[in-house]
C-alpha positions as CSV (number, residue, x, y, z in Angstrom):
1,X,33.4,-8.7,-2.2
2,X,30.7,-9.8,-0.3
3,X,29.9,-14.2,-1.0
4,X,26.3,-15.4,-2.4
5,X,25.3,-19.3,-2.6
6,X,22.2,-20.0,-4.6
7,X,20.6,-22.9,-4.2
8,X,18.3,-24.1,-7.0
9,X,17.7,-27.1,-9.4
10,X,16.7,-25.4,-12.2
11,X,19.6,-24.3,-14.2
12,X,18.1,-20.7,-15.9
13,X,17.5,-19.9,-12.4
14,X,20.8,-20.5,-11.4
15,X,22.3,-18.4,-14.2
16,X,19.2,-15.6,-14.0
17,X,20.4,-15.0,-10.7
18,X,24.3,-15.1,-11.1
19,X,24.1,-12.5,-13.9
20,X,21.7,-10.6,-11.2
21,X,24.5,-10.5,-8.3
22,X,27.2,-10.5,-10.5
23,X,26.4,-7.0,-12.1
24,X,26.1,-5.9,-8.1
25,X,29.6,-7.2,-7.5
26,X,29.1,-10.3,-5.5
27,X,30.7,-13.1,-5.7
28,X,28.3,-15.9,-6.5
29,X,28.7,-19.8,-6.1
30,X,25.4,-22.0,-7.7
31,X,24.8,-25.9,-6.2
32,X,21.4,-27.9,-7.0
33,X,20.4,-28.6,-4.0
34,X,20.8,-28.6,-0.2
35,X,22.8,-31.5,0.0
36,X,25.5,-29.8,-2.7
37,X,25.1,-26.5,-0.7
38,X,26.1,-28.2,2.6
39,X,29.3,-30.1,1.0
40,X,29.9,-26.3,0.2
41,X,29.7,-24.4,3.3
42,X,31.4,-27.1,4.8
43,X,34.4,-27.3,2.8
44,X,35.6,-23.8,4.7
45,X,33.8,-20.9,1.9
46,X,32.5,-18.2,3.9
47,X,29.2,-17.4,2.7
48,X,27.7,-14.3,3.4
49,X,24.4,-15.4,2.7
50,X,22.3,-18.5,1.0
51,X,19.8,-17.5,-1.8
52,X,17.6,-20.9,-1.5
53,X,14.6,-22.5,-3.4
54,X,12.2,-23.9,-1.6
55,X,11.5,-27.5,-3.7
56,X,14.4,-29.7,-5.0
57,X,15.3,-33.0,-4.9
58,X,18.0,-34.5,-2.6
59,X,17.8,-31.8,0.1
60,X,15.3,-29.3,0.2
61,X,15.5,-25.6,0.8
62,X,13.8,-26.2,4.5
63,X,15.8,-29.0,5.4
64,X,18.8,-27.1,4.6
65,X,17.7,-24.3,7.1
66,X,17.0,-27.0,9.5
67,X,20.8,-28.4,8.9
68,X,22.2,-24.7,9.3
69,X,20.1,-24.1,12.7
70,X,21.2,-27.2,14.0
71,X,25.1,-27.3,13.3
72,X,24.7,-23.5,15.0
73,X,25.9,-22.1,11.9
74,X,25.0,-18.2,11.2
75,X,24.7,-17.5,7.5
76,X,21.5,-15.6,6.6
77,X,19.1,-17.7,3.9
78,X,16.0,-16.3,2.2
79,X,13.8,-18.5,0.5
80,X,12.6,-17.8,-3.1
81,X,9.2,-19.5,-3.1
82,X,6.5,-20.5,-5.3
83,X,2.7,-19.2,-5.4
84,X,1.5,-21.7,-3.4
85,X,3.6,-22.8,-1.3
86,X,3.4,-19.5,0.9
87,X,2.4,-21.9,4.1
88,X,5.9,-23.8,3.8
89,X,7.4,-19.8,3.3
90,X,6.4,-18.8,6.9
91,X,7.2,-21.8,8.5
92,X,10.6,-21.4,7.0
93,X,10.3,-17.3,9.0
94,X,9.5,-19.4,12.2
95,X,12.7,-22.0,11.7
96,X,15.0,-18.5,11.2
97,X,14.7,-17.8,7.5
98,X,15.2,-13.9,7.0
99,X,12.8,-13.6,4.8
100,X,11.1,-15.2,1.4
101,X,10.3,-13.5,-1.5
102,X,8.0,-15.5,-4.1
103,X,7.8,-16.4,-7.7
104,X,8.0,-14.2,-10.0
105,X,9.6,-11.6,-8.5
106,X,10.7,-8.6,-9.0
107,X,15.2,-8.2,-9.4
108,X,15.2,-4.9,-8.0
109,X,12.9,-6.1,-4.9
110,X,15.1,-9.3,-4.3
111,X,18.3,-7.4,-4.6
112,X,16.7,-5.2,-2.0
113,X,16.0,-8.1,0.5
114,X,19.4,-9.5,-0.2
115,X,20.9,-6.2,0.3
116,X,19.6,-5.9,3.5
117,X,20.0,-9.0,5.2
118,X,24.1,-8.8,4.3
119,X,24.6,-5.3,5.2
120,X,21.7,-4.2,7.3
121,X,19.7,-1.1,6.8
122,X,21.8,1.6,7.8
123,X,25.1,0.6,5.5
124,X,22.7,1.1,2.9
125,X,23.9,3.8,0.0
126,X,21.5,7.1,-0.8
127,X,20.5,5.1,-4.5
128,X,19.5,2.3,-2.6
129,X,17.5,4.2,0.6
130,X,15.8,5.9,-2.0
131,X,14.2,2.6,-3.5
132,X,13.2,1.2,-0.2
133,X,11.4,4.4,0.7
134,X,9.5,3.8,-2.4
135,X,8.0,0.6,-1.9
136,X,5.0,-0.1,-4.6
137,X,4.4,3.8,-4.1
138,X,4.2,3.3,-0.3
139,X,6.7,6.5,0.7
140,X,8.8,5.4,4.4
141,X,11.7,4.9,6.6
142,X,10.3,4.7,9.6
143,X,10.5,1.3,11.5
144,X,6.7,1.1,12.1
145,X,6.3,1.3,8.3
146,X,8.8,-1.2,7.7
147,X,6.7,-3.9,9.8
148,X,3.7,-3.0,7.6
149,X,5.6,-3.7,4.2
150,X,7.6,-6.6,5.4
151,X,4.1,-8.3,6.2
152,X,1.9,-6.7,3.5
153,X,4.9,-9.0,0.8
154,X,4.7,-11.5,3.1
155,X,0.7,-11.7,3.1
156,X,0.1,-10.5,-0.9
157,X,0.4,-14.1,-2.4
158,X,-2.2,-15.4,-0.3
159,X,-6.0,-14.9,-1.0
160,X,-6.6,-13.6,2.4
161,X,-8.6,-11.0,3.1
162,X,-7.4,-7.9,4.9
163,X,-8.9,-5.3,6.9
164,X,-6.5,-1.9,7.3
165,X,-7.5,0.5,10.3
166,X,-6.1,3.9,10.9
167,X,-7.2,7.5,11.1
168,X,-8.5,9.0,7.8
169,X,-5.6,10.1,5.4
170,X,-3.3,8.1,6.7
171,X,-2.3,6.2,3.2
172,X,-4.5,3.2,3.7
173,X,-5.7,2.9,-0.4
174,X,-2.0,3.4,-0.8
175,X,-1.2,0.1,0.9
176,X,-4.3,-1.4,-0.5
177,X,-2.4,-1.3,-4.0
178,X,0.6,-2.0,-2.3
179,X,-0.6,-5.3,-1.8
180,X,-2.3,-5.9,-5.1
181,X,0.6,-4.9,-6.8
182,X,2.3,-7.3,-5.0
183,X,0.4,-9.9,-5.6
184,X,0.6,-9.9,-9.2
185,X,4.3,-8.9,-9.8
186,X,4.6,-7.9,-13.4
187,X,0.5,-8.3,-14.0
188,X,-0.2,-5.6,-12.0
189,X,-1.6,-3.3,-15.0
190,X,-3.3,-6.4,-16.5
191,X,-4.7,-7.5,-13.0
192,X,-8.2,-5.3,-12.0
193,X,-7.9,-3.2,-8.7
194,X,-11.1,-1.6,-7.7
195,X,-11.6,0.5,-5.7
196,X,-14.7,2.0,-4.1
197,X,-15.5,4.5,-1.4
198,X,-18.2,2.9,0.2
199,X,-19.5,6.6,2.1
200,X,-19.2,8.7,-1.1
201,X,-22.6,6.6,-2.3
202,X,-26.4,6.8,-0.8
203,X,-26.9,3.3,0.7
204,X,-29.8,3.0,-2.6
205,X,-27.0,3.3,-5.1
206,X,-24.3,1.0,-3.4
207,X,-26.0,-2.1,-3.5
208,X,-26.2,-1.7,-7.2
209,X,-22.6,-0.3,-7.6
210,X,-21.2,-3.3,-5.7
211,X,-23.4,-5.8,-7.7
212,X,-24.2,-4.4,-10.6
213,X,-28.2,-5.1,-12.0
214,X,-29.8,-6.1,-14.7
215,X,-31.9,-4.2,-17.1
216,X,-35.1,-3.1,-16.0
217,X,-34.4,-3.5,-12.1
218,X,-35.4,-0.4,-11.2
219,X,-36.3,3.3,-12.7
220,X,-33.4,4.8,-15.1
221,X,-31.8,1.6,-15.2
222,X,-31.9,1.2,-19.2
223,X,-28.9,-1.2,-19.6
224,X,-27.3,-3.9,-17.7
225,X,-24.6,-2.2,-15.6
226,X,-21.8,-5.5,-14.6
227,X,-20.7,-3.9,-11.0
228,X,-17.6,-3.4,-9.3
229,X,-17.5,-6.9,-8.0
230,X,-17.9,-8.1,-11.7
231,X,-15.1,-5.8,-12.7
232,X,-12.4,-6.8,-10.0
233,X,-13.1,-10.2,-11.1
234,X,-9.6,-11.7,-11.1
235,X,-8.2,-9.6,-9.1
236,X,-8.5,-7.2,-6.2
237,X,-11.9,-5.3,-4.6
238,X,-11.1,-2.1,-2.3
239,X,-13.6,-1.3,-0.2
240,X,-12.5,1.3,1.7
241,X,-14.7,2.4,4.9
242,X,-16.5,-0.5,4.9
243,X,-18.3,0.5,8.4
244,X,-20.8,2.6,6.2
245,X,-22.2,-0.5,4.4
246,X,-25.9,-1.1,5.6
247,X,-27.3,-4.3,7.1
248,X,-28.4,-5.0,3.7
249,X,-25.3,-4.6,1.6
250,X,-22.9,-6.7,4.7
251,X,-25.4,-9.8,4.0
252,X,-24.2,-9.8,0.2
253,X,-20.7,-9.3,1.3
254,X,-20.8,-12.1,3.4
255,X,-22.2,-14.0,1.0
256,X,-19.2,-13.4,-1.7
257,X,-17.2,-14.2,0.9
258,X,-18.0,-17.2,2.0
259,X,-19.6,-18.8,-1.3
260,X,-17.9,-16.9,-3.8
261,X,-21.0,-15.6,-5.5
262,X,-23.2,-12.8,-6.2
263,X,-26.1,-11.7,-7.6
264,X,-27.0,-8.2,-9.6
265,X,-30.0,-6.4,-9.1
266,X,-32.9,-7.6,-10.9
267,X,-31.4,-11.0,-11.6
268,X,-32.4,-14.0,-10.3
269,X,-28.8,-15.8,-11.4
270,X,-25.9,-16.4,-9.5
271,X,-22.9,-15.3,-11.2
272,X,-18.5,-16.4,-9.4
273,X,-16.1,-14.2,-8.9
274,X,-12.5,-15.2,-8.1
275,X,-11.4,-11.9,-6.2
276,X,-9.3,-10.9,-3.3
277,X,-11.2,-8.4,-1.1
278,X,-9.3,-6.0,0.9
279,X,-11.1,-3.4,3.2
280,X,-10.5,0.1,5.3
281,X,-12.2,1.7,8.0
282,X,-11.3,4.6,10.3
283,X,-13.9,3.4,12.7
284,X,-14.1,0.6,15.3
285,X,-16.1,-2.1,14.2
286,X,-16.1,-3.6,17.3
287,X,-17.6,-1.0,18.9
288,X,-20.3,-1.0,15.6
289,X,-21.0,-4.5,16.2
290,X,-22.5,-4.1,20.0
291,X,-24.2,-1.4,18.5
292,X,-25.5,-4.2,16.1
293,X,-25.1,-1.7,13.6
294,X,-21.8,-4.3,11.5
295,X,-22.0,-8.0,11.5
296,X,-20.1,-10.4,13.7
297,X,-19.9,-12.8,10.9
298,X,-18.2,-10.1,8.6
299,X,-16.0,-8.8,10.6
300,X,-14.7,-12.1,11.1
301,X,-14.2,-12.4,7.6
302,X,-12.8,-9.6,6.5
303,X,-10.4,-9.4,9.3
304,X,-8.2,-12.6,8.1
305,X,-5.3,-10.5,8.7
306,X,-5.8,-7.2,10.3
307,X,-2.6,-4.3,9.7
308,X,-3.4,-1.1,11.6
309,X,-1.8,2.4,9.7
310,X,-0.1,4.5,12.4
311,X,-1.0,8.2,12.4
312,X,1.8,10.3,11.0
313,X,2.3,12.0,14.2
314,X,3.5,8.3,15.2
315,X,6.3,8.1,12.4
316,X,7.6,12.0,12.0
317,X,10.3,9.9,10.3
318,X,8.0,9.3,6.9
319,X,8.0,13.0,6.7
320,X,11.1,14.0,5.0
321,X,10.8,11.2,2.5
322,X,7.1,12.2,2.0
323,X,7.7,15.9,1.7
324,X,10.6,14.7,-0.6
325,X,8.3,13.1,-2.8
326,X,5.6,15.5,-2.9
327,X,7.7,18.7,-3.8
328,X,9.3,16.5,-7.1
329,X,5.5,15.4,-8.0
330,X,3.9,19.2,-7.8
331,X,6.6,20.6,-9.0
332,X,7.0,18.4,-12.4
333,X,3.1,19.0,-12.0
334,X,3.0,23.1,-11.9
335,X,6.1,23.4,-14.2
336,X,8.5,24.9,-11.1
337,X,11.8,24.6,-10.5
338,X,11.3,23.6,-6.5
339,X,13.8,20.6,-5.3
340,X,14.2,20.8,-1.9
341,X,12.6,22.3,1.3
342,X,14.9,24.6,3.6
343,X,15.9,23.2,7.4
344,X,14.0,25.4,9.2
345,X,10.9,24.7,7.2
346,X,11.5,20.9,7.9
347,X,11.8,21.2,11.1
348,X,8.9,23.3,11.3
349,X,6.6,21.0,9.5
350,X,7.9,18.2,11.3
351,X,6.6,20.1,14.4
352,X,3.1,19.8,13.5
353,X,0.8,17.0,14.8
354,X,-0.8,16.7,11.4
355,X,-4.8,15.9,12.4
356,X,-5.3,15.2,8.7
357,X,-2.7,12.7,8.4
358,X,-0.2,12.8,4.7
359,X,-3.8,14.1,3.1
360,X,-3.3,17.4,4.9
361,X,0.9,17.3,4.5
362,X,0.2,16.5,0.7
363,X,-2.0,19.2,0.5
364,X,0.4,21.7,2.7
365,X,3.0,20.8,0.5
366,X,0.9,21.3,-2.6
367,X,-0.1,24.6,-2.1
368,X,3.5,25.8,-0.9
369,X,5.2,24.8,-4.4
370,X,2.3,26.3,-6.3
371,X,2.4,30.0,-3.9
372,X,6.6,29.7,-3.9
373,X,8.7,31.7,-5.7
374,X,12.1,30.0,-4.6
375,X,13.9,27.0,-5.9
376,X,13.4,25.5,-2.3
377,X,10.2,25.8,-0.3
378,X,10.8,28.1,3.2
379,X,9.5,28.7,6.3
380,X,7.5,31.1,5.1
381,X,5.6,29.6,2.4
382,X,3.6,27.2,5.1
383,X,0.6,28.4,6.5
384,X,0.4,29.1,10.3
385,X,-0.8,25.8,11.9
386,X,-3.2,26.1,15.0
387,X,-1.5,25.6,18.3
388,X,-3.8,23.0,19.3
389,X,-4.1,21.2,16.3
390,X,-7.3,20.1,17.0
391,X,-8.2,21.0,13.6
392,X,-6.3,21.3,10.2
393,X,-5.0,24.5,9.4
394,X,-6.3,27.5,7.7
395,X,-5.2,28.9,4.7
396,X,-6.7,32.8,3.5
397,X,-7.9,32.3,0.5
398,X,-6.9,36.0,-0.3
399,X,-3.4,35.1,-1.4
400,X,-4.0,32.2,-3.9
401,X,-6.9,33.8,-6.5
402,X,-4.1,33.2,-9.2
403,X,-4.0,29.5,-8.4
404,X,-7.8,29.3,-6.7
405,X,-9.5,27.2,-9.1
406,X,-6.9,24.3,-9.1
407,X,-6.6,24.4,-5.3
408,X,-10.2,24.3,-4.5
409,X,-10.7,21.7,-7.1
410,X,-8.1,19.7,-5.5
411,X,-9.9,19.9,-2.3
412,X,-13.2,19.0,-3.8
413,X,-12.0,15.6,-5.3
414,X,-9.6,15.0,-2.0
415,X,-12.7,14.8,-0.2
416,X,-15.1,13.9,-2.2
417,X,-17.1,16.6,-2.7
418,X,-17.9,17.0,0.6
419,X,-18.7,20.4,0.6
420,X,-18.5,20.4,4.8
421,X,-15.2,18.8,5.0
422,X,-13.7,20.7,1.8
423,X,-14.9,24.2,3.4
424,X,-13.1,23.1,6.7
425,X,-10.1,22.6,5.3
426,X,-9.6,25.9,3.1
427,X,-10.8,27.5,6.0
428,X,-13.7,29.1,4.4
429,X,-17.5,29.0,4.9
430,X,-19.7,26.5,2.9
431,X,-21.3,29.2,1.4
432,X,-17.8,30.6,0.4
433,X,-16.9,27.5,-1.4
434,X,-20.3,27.0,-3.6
435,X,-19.7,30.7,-4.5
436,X,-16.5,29.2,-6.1
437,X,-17.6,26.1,-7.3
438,X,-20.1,28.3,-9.6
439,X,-17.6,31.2,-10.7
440,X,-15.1,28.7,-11.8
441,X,-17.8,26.1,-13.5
442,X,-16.1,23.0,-11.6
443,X,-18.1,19.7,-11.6
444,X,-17.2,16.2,-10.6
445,X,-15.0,13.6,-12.5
């Protein structure tokens, strides 16, 4: 049975977190403060690991990991934090903390944390892999993916803002909520995300998306309209690929960045928001800015912290989990009985350089549960990828009329009704696809 010392002042905490371990089997010890915690570990217990506040009286939670560093002695400690006091929470990483994890939290994410740091990741049962691969819906195990998360809960509390890069369709909205949802544990519902796909809007209508405008501002606006910014008030603003915002629209970014405030179109008032803004691009903005075509003074701040997404051709480990996860969702989706892909097919999958990132693997994976007619998805029901990969793959359109309209309406909303990018991808001429978008009535939203 595997030894936990808490160290808190507060007495609910002490026995929240006893009942916690206890369930898990542990054998738990609670003290008040650092000073009771090292008349503990002194006295000969063998602690597997300290569970520590951060402020108490007496000893504090860094000056106890000061004491343990000094006197040499190895026992892992995580923090539990407050809010704001996320600063003291990475100095205690620098001193040799394990990790933090801040108030309120979530059990089944501190038991997690605590899990890991006594056993390390791979003693770790199937129950508990399976929950660590699902990480605020981010789907992993590869060790570039566990960076990310470890600094996207290490950076959430703090009202930083947060540029992601990567290569289209490689899951950056995904971390985007990540983050959010990690910022407001348990508020997350309650707590606005908003998200907003900067390119899918003319550059006219943006300005007035973002900001919202007053009656009267312009033609056909016959009501005030309050704007995402106004909406996400309180909580988190998306902006994903930010490098298409025009000159004019960067100016009144940087203004609610700096100031804080904003003003709609047609309005001469100023109006706070209290947001955290987190943006994506699959372009270089550095390159953008010698072009003068995205502002120094932007970039700068938006890119607080900056957390690159790795192609999925860079983690082939995220695939099995990911094709895991995918085949359960379709198949509860399309009513099949599909739990499981075959070995070969995994390993031919696996094989692919996947241009279009885990948009085109969700889609592969979509389409073979729909077209299969076996309780496990074969070799056979993926499409032939193109050697080169220099494109995504195509997929006849022949064998799917039973399923067409849901497919190609997926496609449509997956890119945004891009009518280019959605023919590409089905493998089918432009004209091809506006044929369908008229036999089967499909519209937007």
């Amino acid at each position: 049975m595997k030894k936990l010392l808490i160290v808190d002042d507060e007495l609910n905490m002490q026995k929240v977190l006893s009942i916690l371990f206890r369930r898990d089997d542990y054998e738990v010890t609670t003290v008040s403060n650092g000073k009771e915690a090292v008349d503990k570990i002194t006295s000969g217990i063998l602690f597997d690991l300290i569970l520590s506040d951060i402020k108490m009286p007496v000893m504090d939670g860094l000056e106890l990991l000061k004491y343990l560093k000094k006197s040499e002695i190895n026992i892992p400690l995580i923090l539990i934090t407050a809010y704001g006091s996320i600063t003291e929470a990475v100095d205690a990483m620098k001193l040799g903390a394990v990790d933090f994890i801040t108030k309120p939290f979530n059990k089944e994410d501190l038991k997690n944390i605590v899990y890991r740091a006594i056993h390390g990741e791979k003693e770790k049962n199937s129950k508990q892999n399976k929950s660590l691969r699902n990480d605020k819906g981010v789907i992993y195990s590869s060790g570039k993916m566990q960076k990310i998360m470890e600094t996207v809960r290490k950076i959430a509390p703090s009202n930083l803002s947060i540029l992601l890069t990567g290569e289209s369709g490689t899951g950056k909205g995904i971390i985007a909520q990540a983050i959010h949802n990690y910022a407001f544990p348990g508020l997350e519902i309650k707590s606005p995300f908003i998200s907003i796909n900067c390119p899918a809007l003319p550059d006219t209508l943006l300005e007035s998306e973002l900001f919202g405008y007053k009656k009267g501002a312009f033609t056909g606006a016959d009501k005030d309209f309050p704007g995402k910014v106004s909406m996400a008030n309180g909580g988190t603003l998306f902006l994903d690929e930010i490098g298409d915002l025009s000159m004019t629209v960067q100016s009144k970014l940087l203004k609610l960045l700096e100031e804080g405030i904003y003003s709609p179109l047609g309005s001469t008032k100023e109006y706070k928001a209290h947001i955290r803004i987190i943006s994506a691009t699959n372009q270089s903005i550095a390159k953008m800015i010698k072009e003068n075509k995205f502002r120094e003074d932007l970039y700068y701040r938006i890119n607080s912290v900056m957390i690159e997404i790795p192609p999925l051709r860079a983690r082939k480990e995220d695939i099995s989990p990911l094709v895991e996860f995918f085949i359960t969702r379709f198949s509860n989706e399309n009513k099949k009985n599909i739990s499981s892909i075959s070995d070969k097919g995994l390993v031919y999958i696996t094989g692919h350089n996947w241009p279009g990132n885990i948009r085109e693997l969700r889609n592969v994976i979509h389409r073979a549960v729909v077209l299969s007619s076996n309780n496990e998805l074969l070799i056979e029901d993926f499409p032939l990828f193109e050697k080169d990969d220099n494109s995504s793959y195509n997929f006849s359109m022949n064998v799917v009329k039973k399923n067409e309209r849901e497919l190609v309406l997926g496609v449509l909303t997956d890119n945004n009704w891009n009518i280019s990018a959605a023919a590409r991808e089905l493998g089918i001429s432009r004209g091809s696809l506006r044929y369908r978008i008229t036999k089967y009535s499909l519209k937007i939203g």
